[in-house]
C-alpha positions in Angstrom: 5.1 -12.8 -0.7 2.7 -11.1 -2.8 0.9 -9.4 -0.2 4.4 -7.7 0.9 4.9 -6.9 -3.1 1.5 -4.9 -3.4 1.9 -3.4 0.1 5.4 -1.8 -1.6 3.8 -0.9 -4.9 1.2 1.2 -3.0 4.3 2.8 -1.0 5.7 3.7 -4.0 3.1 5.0 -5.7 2.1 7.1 -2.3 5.7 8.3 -2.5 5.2 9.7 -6.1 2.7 11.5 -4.9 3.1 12.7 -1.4 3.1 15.9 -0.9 5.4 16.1 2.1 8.4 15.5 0.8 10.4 16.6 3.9 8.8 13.9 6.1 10.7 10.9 3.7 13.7 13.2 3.8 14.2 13.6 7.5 14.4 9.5 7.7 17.0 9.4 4.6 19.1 11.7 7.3 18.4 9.1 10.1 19.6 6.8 8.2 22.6 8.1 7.0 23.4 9.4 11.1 23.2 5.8 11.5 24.6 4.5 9.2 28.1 6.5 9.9 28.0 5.9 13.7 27.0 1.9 13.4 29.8 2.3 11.1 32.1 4.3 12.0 32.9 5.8 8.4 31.7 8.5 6.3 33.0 7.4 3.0 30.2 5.3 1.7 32.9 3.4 -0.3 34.3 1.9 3.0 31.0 1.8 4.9 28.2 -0.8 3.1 25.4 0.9 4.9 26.0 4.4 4.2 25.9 3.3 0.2 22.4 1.7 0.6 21.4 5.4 2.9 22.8 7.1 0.0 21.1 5.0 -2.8 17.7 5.1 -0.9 18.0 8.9 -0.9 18.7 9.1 -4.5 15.5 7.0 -4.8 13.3 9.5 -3.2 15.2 12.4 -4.8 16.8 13.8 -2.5 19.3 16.7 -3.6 22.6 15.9 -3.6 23.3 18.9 -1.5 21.5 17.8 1.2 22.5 14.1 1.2 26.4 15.7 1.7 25.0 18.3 4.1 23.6 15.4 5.8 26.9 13.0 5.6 29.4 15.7 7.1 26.3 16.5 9.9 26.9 12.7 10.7 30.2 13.0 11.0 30.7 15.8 13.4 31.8 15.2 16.9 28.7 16.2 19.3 26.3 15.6 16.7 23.0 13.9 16.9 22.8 10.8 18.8 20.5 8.7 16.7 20.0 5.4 18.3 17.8 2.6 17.0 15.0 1.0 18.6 11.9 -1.6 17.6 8.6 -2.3 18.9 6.4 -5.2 18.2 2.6 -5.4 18.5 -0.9 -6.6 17.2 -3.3 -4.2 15.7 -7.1 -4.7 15.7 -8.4 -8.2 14.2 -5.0 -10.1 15.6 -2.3 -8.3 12.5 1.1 -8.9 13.9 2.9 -5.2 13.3 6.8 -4.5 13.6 7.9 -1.2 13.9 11.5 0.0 13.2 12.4 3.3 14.8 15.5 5.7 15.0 15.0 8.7 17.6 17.1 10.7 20.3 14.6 10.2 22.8 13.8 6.5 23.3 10.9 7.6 25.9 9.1 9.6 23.6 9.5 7.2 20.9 7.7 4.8 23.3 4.8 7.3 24.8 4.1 7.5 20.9 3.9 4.5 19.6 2.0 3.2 22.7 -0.7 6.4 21.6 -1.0 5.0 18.4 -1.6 1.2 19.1 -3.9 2.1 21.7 -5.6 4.9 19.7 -6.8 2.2 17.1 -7.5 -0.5 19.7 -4.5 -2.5 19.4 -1.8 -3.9 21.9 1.5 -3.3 22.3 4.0 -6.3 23.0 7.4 -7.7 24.3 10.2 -7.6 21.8 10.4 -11.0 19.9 6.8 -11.8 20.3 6.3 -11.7 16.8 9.3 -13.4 16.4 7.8 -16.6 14.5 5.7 -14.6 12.2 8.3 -12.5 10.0 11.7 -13.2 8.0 14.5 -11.1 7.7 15.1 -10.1 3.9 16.8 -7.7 1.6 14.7 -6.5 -1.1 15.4 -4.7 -4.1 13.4 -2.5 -6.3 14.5 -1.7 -9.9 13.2 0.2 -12.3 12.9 -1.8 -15.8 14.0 0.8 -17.8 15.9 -0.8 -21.0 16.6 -4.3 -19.0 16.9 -7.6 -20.6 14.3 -9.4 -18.6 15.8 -12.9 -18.7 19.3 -11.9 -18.9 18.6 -9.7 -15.7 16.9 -12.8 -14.0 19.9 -14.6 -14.4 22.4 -12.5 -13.3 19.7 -12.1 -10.2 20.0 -15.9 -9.6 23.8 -15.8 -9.3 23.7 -12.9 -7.0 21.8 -14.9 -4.3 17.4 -13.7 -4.9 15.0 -16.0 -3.8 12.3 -14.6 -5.8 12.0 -11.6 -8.8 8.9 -10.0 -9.8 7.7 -7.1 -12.3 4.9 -4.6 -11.6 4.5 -1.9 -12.7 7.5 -1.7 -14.8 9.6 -2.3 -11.6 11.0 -5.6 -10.6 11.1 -6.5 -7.1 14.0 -8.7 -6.1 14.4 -10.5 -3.0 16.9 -12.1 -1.0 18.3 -13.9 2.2 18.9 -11.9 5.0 22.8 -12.9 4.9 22.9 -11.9 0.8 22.3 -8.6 1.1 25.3 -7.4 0.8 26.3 -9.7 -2.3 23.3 -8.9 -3.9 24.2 -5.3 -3.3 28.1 -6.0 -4.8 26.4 -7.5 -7.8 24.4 -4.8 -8.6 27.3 -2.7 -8.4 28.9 -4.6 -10.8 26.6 -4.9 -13.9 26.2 -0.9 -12.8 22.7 -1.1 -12.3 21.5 0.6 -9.9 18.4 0.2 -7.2 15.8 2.8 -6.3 15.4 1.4 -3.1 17.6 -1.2 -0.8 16.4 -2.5 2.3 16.2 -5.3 5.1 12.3 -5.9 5.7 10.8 -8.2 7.7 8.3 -10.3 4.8 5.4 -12.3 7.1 5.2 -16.5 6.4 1.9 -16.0 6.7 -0.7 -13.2 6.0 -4.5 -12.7 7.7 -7.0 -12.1 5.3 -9.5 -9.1 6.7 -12.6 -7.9 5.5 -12.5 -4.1 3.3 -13.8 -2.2 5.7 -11.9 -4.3 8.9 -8.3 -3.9 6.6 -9.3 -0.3 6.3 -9.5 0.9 10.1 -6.0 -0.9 10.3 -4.5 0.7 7.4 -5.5 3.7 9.2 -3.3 2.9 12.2 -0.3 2.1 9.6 0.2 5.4 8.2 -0.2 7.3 11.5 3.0 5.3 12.3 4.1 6.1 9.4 4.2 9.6 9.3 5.3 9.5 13.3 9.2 11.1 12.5 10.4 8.9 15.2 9.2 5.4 12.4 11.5 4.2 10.1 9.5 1.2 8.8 6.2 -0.2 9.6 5.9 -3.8 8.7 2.2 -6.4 8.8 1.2 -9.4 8.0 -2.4 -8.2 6.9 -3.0 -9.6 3.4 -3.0 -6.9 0.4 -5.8 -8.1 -2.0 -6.5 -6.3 -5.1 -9.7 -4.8 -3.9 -7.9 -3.3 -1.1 -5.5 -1.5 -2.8 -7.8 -0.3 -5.9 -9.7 1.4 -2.8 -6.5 2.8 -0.9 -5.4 4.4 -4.4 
């Protein structure tokens, strides 16, 4: 677990400071598309997904302009047809990498991804290949802010987390894949609410590379990362602290 935690603190703090701002926003509108047509409901209050779309734009600040923009977009008839789509596949050194994709054009999703892999000597594979290596999870990040620490634990506990941390001033709470949405409810309830939301795939196990290997792989991460086509990019390649005090 705490190589996924570091791997998310050093997404956060790249988000503080990335530049292209657009690139996170463009995903926040695939996910909302998504979220209405899996759904079949633009009110977020009827529609569980669209409230986590919403929340995680909130959490990378997007305006609220654009998130309504982006919402009645969804919702027109003829509209963009977002479909979703995952690819599994081992980078250099053996590290098991799941990539979550949403794109109109499933081909050049593909031709992409398969470009990438093979651009940093890794292989693409067949979906649920990597099956065994990740869980399912929701997993929260809070801001501190003026929180009771142990009273917010609890009330954690009775909304279904497996495991709470703090860094950084942010806890990090995470659950089973079929308490998201209670975990969501609760949150809703004490009014607190998340900067981010998600269902991400946490490895049982992590591989432990050496700096200069983990690097070169890194490298391959963001390029899918900043491919519009990627949603998430999940590893199992262990985060250790001398690998993120040289990615800062």
């Amino acid at each position: 677990m705490s190589g996924h935690n570091k791997w998310s603190t050093i997404k956060r703090k790249k988000g503080a400071l990335d530049s292209k701002r657009s690139k996170s926003f463009s995903k926040i509108i695939k996910e909302i598309t998504v979220a209405i047509k899996e759904g079949g409901d633009s009110d977020p209050m009827n529609n569980p997904r669209l409230r986590v779309a919403i929340l995680n734009a909130k959490g990378v600040n997007m305006p609220k302009e654009n998130i309504t923009r982006a919402i009645s977009k969804a919702s027109e008839k003829g509209g963009a047809n977002i479909s979703e789509c995952s690819y599994e596949a081992y980078a250099s050194h053996g590290i098991a990498v799941f990539i979550e994709c949403a794109t109109d054009n499933e081909k050049r999703t593909i031709a992409n991804i398969r470009m990438h892999i093979n651009k940093y000597a890794g292989t693409l594979g067949t979906n649920g290949s990597l099956r065994f290596i990740f869980d399912r999870k929701g997993v929260f990040t809070i801001p501190m802010g003026t929180l009771n620490q142990d009273e917010f634990e609890m009330a954690m506990i009775e909304g279904g987390a497996e495991d709470i941390t703090l860094e950084d001033e942010t806890f990090t709470v995470t659950t089973a894949l079929e308490d998201f949405g209670q975990m969501q409810r609760k949150l809703e309830e004490l009014g607190i609410e998340a900067e981010n939301a998600e269902l991400e795939r946490i490895p049982r196990t992590t591989v432990k590379l050496d700096i200069e290997s983990a690097k070169k792989v890194m490298k391959l991460f963001d390029l899918l990362e900043d491919d519009d086509d990627v949603q998430n990019v999940f590893h199992n390649m262990e985060m250790t602290d001398e690998l993120m005090d040289s990615y800062e």
